[in-house]
KEFI-466173 format. One line per 4 residues: their letters; for each residue y, z negated, x of N, C-alpha, C, CB. Coordinates in Angstrom, 2 decimals, padded with zeros to 5 digits. Glycine has a CB too. Example, Ala and Ser with C-alpha at 12.3 -4.5 7.8 and 13.67 -1.06 7.14 Angstrom:
// residues 2
AS> -005.69 -007.80 013.19 -004.50 -007.80 012.30 -003.30 -007.80 013.20 -004.47 -009.05 011.31 ~ -002.25 -007.08 012.85 -001.06 -007.14 013.67 000.03 -007.87 012.90 -000.60 -005.72 014.08
***
This chain:
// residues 91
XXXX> 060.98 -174.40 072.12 059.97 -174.35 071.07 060.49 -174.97 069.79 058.71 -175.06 071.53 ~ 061.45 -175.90 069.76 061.96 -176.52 068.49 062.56 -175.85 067.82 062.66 -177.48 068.55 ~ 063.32 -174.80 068.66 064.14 -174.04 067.58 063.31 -172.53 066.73 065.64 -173.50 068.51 ~ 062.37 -172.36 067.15 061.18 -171.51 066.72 060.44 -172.53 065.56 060.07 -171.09 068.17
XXXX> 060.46 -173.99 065.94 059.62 -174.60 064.67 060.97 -174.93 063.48 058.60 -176.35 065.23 ~ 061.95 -175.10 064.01 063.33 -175.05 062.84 063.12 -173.81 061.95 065.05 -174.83 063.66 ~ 063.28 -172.73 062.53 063.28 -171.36 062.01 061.85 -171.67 061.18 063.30 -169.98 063.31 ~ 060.61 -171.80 061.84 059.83 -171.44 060.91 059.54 -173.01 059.85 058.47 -170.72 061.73
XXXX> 059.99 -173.55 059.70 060.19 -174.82 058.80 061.59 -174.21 057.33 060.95 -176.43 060.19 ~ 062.38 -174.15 057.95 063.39 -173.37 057.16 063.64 -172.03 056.40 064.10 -173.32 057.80 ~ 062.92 -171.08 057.07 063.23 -169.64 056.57 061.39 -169.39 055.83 063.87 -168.29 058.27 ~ 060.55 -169.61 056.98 059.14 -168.99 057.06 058.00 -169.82 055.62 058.47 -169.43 058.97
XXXX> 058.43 -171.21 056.33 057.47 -171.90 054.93 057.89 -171.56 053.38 057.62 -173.68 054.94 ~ 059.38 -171.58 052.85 059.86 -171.21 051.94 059.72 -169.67 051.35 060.89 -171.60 052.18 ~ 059.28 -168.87 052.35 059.24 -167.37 052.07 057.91 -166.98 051.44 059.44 -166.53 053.40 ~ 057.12 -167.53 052.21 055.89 -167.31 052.40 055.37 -167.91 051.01 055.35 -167.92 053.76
XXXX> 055.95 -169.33 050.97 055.26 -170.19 049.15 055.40 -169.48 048.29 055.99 -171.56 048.37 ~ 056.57 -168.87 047.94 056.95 -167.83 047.09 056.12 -166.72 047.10 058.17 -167.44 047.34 ~ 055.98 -165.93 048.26 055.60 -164.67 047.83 053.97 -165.08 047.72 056.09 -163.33 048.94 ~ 053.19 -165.91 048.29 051.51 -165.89 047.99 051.47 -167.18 046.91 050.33 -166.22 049.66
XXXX> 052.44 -167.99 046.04 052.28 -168.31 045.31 051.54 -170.12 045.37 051.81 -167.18 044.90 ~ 051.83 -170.39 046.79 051.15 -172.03 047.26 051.94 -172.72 046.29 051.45 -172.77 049.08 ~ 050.94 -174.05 046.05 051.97 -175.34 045.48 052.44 -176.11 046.20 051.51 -176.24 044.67 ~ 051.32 -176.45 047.72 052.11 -176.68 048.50 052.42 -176.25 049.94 051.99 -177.57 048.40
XXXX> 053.66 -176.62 050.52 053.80 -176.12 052.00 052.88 -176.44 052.75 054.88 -176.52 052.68 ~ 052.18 -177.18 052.76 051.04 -177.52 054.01 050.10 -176.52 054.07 050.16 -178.91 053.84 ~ 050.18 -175.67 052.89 048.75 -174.76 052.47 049.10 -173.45 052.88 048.28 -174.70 050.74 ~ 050.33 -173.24 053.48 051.02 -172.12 054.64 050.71 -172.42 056.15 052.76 -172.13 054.56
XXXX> 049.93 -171.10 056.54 048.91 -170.42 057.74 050.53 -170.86 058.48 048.05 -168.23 057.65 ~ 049.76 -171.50 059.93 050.65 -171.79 061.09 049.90 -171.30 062.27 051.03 -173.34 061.23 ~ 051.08 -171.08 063.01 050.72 -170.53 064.23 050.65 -171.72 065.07 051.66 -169.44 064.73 ~ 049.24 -171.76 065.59 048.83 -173.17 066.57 049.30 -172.63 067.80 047.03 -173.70 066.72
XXXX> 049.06 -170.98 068.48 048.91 -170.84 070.07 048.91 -169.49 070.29 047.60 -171.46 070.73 ~ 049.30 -168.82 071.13 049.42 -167.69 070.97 048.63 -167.03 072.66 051.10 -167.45 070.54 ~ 047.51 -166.65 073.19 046.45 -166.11 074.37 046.71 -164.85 074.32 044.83 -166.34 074.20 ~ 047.31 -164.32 076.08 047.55 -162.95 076.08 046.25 -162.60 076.87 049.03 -162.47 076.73
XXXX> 045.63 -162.17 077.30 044.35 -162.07 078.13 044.57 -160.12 078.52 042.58 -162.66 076.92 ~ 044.22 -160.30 079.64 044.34 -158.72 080.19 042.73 -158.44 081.15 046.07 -158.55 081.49 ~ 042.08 -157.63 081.04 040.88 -157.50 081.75 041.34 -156.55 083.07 039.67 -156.83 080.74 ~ 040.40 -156.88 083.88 040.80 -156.10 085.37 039.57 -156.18 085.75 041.94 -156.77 086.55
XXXX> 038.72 -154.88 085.33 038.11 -153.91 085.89 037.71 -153.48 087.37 038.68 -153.19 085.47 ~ 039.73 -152.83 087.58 039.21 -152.53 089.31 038.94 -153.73 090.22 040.41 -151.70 090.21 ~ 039.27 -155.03 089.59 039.57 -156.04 090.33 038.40 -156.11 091.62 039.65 -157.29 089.36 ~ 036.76 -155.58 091.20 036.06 -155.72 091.86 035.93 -155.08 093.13 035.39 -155.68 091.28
XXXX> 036.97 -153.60 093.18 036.57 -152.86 094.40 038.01 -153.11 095.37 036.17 -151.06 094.00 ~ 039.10 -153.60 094.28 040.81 -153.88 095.03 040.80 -154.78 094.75 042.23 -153.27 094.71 ~ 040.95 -156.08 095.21 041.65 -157.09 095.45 043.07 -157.26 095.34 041.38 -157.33 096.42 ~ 043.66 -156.50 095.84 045.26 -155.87 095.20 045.52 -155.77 093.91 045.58 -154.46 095.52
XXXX> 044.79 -154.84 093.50 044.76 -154.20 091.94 044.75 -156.09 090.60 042.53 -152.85 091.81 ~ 044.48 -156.90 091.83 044.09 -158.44 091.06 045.63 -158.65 090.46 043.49 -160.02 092.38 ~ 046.15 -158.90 092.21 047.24 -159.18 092.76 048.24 -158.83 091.74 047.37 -158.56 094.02 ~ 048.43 -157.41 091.46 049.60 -156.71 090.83 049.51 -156.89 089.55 049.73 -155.30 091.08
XXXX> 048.18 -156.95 088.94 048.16 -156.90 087.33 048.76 -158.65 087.16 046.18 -156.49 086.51 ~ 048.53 -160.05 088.11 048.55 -160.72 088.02 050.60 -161.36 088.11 047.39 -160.87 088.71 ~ 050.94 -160.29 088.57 052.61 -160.53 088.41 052.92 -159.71 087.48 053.60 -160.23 089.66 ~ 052.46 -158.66 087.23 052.78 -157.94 086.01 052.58 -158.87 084.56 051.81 -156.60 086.01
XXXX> 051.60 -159.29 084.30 051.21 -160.29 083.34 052.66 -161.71 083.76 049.17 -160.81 083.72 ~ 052.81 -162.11 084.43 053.48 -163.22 085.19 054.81 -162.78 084.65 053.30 -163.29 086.97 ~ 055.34 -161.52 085.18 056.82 -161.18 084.44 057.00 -160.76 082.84 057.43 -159.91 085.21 ~ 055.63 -160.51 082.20 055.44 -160.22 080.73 056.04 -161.70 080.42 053.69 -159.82 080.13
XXXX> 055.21 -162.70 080.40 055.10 -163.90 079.47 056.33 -165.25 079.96 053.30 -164.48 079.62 ~ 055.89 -164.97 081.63 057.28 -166.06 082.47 056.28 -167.36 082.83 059.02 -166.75 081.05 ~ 055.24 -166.88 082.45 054.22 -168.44 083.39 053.13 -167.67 083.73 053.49 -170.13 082.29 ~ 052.51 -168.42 085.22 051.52 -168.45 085.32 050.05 -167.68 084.93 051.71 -169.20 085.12
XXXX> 049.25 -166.78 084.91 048.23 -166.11 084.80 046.86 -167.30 085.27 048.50 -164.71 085.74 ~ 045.96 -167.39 084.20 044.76 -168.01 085.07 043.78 -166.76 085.04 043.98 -169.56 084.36 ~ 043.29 -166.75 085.94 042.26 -166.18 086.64 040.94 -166.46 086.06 042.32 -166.61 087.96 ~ 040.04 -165.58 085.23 039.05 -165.39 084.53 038.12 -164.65 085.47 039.39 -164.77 083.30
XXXX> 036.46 -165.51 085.42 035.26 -165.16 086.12 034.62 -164.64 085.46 034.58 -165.97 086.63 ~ 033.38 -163.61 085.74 032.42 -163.52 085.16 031.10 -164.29 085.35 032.33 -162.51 085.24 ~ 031.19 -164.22 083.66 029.89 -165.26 083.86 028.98 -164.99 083.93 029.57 -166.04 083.19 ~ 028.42 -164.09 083.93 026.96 -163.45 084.30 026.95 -162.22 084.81 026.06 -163.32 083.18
XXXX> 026.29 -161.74 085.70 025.62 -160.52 086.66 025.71 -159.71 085.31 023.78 -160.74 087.55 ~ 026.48 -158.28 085.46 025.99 -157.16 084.55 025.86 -155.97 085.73 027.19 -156.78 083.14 ~ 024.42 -155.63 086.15 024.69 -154.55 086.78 025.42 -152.83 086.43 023.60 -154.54 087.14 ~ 025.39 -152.81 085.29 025.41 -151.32 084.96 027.07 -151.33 085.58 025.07 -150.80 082.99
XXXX> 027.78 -152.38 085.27 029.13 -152.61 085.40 029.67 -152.73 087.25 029.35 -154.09 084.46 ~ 028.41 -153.07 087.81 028.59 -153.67 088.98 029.22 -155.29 089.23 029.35 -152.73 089.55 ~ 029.13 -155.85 088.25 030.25 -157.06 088.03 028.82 -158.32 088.38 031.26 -157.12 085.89 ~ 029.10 -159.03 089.58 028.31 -160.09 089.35 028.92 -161.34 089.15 027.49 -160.18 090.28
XXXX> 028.54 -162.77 089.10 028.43 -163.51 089.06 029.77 -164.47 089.91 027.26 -163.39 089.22 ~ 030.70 -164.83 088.97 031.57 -165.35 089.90 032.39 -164.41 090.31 030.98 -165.90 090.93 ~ 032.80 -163.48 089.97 033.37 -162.16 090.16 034.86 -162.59 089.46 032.39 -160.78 089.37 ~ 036.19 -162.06 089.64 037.11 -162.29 089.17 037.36 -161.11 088.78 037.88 -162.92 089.78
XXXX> 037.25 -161.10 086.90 037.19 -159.86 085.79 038.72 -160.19 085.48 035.88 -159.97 084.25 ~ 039.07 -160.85 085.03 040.62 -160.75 083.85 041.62 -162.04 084.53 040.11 -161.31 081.59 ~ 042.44 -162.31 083.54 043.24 -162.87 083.40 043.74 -163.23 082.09 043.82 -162.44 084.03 ~ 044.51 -164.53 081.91 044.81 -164.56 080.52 046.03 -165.86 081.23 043.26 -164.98 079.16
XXX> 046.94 -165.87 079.70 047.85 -166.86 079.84 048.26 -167.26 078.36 049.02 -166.39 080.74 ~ 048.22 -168.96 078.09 048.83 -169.10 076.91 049.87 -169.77 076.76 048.16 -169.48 076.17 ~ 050.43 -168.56 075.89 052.15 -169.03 075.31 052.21 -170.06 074.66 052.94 -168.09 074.31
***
């Protein structure tokens, strides 16, 4: 991660003052965090379908997937309560 905050300390803050015209560097937009989130749908009728999207996501990013519930009963969806809808992971 240091050498991503070198780069953007060195190349990114200086580019950026210039072209939108800041007086100062602090007043250049930073990137705090970066949330990949993937929804899973079939998750409710495959259990598998959890499984696979959950290493697929896992070999995208290189960590970990947490496991996202639903929080409330939507019938039209069939999705109740406590149901495992998505996934997400932050970089």
């Amino acid at each position: 991660m240091t050498r991503l905050k070198d780069v953007y300390k060195s190349r990114v803050v200086p580019e950026l003052t210039k072209e939108f015209d800041y007086k100062n560097p602090m007043a250049v937009p930073r990137m705090e965090k970066v949330i990949i989130s993937m929804g899973v749908g079939k998750a409710a009728q495959d259990k598998k379908f959890l499984e696979l999207a959950k290493k697929d996501l896992m070999m995208i990013t290189g960590q970990a997937p947490v496991v996202c519930k639903a929080k409330k009963s939507v019938s039209n969806f069939k999705v109740r309560q406590g149901d495992e809808t998505g996934l997400k992971v932050t970089v």
